[in-house]
N, C-alpha and C positions, 0 to 999 in steps of 0.2 A: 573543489566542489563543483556540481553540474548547477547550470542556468536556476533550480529549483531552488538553490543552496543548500543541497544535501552533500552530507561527504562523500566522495566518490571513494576516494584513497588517501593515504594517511600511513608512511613508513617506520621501522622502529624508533627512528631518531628520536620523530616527532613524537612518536607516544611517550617518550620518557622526558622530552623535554614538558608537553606538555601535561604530565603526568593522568593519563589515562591507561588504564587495561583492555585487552580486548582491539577486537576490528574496529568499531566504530566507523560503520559506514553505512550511508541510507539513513541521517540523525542532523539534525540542523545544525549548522556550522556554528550558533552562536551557542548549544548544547556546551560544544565544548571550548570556545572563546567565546567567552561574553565580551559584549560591547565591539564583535570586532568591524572591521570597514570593508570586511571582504563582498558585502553587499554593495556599497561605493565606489570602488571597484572594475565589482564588474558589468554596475547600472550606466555608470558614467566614463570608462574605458580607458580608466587613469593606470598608470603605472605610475607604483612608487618602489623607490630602492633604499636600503641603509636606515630604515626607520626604528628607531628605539622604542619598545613599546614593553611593558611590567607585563609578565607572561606566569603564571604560577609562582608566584614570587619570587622570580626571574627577570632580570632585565637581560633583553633580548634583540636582535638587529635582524629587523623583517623584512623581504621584500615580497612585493603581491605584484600579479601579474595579470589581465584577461587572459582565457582563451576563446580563440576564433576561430571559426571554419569558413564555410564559401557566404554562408547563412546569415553571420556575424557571432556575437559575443554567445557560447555557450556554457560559460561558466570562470571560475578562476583560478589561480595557486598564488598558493604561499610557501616560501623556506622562511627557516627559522638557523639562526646562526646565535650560542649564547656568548653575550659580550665579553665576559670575560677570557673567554678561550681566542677570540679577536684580539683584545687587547693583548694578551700572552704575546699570541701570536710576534704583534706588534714590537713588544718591549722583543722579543727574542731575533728579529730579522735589525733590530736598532741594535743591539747587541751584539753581532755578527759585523753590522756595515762600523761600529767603533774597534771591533776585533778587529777586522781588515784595514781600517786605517791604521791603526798602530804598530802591523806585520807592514805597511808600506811604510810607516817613516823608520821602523829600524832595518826592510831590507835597504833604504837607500843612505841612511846613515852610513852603513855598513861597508854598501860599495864606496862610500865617496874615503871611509878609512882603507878600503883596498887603492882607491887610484893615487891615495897620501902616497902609502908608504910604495907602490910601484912608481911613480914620481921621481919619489926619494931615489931609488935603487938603479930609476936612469941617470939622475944627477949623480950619481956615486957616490951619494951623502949617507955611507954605512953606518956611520957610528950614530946617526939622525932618526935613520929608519930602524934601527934597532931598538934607540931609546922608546920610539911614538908603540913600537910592540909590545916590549916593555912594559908599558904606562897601559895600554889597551887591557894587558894580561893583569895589568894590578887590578884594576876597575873591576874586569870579571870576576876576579878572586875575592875584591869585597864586596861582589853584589852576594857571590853564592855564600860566604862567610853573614853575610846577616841575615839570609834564608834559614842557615842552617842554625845559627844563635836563638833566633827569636822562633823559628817553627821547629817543634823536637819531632812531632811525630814523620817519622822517617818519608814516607806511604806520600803524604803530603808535599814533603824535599822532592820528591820524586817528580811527581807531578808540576811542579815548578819549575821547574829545572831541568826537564824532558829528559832525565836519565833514564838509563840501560836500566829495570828492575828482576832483579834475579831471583829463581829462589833456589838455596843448597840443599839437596834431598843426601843425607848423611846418618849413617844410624850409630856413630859414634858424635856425641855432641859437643865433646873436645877438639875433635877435629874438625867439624861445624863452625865451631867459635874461632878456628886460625881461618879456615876461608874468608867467614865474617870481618875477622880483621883485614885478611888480607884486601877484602874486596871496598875495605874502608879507605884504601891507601890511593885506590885510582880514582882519578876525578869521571865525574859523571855515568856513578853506577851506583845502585841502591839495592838494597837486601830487601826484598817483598815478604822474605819468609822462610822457618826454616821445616825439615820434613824428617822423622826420624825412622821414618818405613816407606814401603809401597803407595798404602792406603792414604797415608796424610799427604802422600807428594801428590796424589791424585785430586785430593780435596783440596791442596790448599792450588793448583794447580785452576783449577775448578772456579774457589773462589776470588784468587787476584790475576791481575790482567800482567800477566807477566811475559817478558821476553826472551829470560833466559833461563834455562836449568841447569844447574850443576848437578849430577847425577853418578850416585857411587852403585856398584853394583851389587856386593854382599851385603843386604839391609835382611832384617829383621823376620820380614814376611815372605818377601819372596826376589829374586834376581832382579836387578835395574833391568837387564838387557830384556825382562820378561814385559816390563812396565814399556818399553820404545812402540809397540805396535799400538797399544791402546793410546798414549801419549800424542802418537803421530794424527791418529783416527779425531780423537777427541778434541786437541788442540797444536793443531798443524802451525799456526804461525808463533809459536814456542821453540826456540833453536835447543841443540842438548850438546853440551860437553862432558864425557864422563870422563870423572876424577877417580881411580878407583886402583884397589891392589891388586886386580884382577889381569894378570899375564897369560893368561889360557888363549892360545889361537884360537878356537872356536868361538870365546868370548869378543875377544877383538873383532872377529871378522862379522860379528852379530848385529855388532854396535854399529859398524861402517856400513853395513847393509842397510838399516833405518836410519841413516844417513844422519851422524853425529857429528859436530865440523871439528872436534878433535878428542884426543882419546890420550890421557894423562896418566899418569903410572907413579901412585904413591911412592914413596914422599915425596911432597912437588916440593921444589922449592921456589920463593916469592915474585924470582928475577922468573920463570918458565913461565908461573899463574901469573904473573902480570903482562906477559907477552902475550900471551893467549888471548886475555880480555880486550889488551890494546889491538889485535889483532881484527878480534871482533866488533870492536868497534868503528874500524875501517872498513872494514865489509859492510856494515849498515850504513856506513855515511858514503860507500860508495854506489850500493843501493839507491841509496832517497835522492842522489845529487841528481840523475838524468832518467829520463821517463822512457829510454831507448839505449842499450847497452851496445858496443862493441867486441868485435871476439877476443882483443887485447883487455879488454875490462871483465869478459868473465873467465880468462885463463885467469887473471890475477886475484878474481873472488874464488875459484877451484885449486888455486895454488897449483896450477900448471907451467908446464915449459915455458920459461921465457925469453923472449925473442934476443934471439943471436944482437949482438953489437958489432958494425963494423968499426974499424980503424976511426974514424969522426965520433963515435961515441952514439951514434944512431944506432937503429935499428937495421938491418938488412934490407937492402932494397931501398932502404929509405936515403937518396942523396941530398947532403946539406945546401945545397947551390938548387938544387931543383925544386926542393921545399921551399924555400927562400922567393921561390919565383912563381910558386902554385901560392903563397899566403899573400903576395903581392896582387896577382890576379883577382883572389877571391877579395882584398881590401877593397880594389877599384870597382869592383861590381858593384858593390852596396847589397844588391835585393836581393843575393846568393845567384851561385851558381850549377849546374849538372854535373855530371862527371863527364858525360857527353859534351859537353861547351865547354868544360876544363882540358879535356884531350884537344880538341879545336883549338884553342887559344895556346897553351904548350906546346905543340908538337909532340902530341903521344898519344899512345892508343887511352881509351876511355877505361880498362882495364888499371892501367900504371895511373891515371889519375885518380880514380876512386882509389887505389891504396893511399897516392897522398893526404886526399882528402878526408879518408876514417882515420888515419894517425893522426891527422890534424883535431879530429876530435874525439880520440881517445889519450891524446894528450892533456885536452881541452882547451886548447887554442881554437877551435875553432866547432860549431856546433849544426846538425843537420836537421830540417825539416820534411815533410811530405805534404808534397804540394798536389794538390788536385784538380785535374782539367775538365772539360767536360765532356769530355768521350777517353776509353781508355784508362792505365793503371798509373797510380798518384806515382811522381818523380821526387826523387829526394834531391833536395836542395841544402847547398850548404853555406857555411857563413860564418865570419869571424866573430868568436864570442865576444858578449858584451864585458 
């Protein structure tokens, strides 16, 4: 409002908060708050913040402000915030900060059951660390066994349990239902749904948040391989494995073209479709493990050449006595080191030490950051995993 306490300006929020139509401006401010203190305000050049005041039978969190120019006070504002959308707020950022505690005490549960049983395995105490795995793996198996007992609906399991959710687009539903079993047999995958055409793989596609399709080609409406571009267009982060009777090179090379991570040839049998899934499911946990891949980490997500072995069982180029002596170096550093300071320190060119050093953490023995100076291009640094 200006110095007069007329409205000057008044945005949508506000009209709906405080339920008025219309501009509303050049109208005395208590028109449309009655009782309010924006006169007090801005006679006596108070700020107030966080004030709760009953606003159209809204409880509401106001703050009022003057304004001033060279001259002094000519006029005031007000925002309006409603409390309950505060409070939301509130309950939802307290809900996140008990979320994140609870991912910290079971990531470091977790590590301290990894340093057990690597403990164990320096002591040589095999048949100790086997047992403590063992025991790990039962716990798991009866936490997910009374998920799956006491919660039926599948969708739910899912979401619990951070499983793979699939859905099998099949236009034979006898063959549907042996997938479905089959896909019952591996641990940590769930069935989202099943599709017996084009059109419902589309919808149900549409409707659940799914990861994976199984996708047969001869369906009812029209070709799978027809459904891949709109598939890809619509919902890209959907992987597709087709299952199908379909042996036609042209059909094959369709699927590989919109980039299918494998291509199955009825009748599968259980021991294939379960390697396939298992397969899949290394791929996504090799995915999410590191925020920065190696070209050893996505030959082995592309199912490419893999690295020659010399006579030590290493890889090429890779010597066990030299490795031995770049993981030493980089222990005694602590705060990482260059591959530039790694050559330094070794006797080698900085070329042969960045190959030790990304084997070192394409193994994952050892893990790299980018560090940032303040002139120039961020240096990657590296460092013994924790």
């Amino acid at each position: 409002m200006d110095e007069k306490g007329l409205i000057t300006m008044m945005n949508n929020s506000a009209r709906k908060l405080l339920g008025v139509s219309g501009r509303k401006t050049q109208v005395p401010v208590q028109e449309v708050i009655p009782n309010t203190e924006m006169y007090d305000i801005q006679r006596n050049d108070i700020y107030e913040n966080d004030q709760e005041m009953l606003l159209n039978g809204k409880v509401v969190i106001v703050n009022r402000t003057p304004i001033m120019d060279k001259n002094g006070i000519v006029g005031a504002v007000a925002s309006f915030r409603e409390k309950t959308e505060v409070t939301e707020m509130i309950n939802t950022l307290s809900e996140v900060r008990q979320y994140s505690e609870d991912l910290r005490a079971q990531t470091h549960e977790f590590t301290n059951k990894l340093y057990a049983i690597s403990g164990l395995l320096q002591l040589e105490e095999y048949e100790e660390a086997i047992d403590l795995i063992h025991s790990e793996a039962d716990v798991h198996g009866s936490q997910n066994r009374i998920v799956f007992e006491q919660i039926h609906d599948r969708k739910v399991q899912a979401i619990l349990l951070g499983m793979i959710k699939v859905i099998i687009a099949e236009d034979d539903f006898r063959v549907a239902s042996i997938h479905d079993r089959f896909l019952q047999k591996i641990e940590g995958v769930s069935v989202a749904g099943k599709a017996l055409n084009g059109e419902e793989t589309l919808r149900l596609l549409g409707e659940e948040e799914a990861d994976l399709l199984l996708l047969d080609i001869y369906m009812q409406d029209q070709l799978g391989t027809d459904l891949l571009p709109a598939i890809r267009t619509r919902f890209p982060h959907v992987d597709v494995i087709m299952i199908t009777a379909a042996n036609d090179r042209e059909l094959v090379a369709t699927a590989l073209r919109n980039g299918v991570l494998d291509y199955i040839i009825k009748p599968v049998s259980l021991k294939r479709f379960t390697s396939t899934l298992q397969q899949y499911q290394k791929r996504r946990e090799m995915l999410k493990e590191k925020e920065e891949v190696s070209q050893a980490t996505i030959d082995r997500l592309l199912g490419l050449h893999q690295t020659p072995l010399n006579g030590s069982g290493m890889p090429k180029g890779i010597d066990p006595l030299t490795l031995s002596k770049v993981k030493a170096i980089v222990e005694d550093t602590g705060k990482g080191i260059s591959a530039e300071e790694m050559g330094s320190r070794m006797g080698a060119s900085r070329a042969t030490a960045r190959r030790y050093l990304e084997y070192m953490v394409s193994t994952g023995e050892g893990t790299a950051e980018l560090e940032y100076g303040i002139v120039g291009r961020p240096e990657r640094k590296y460092f013994m995993a924790k």
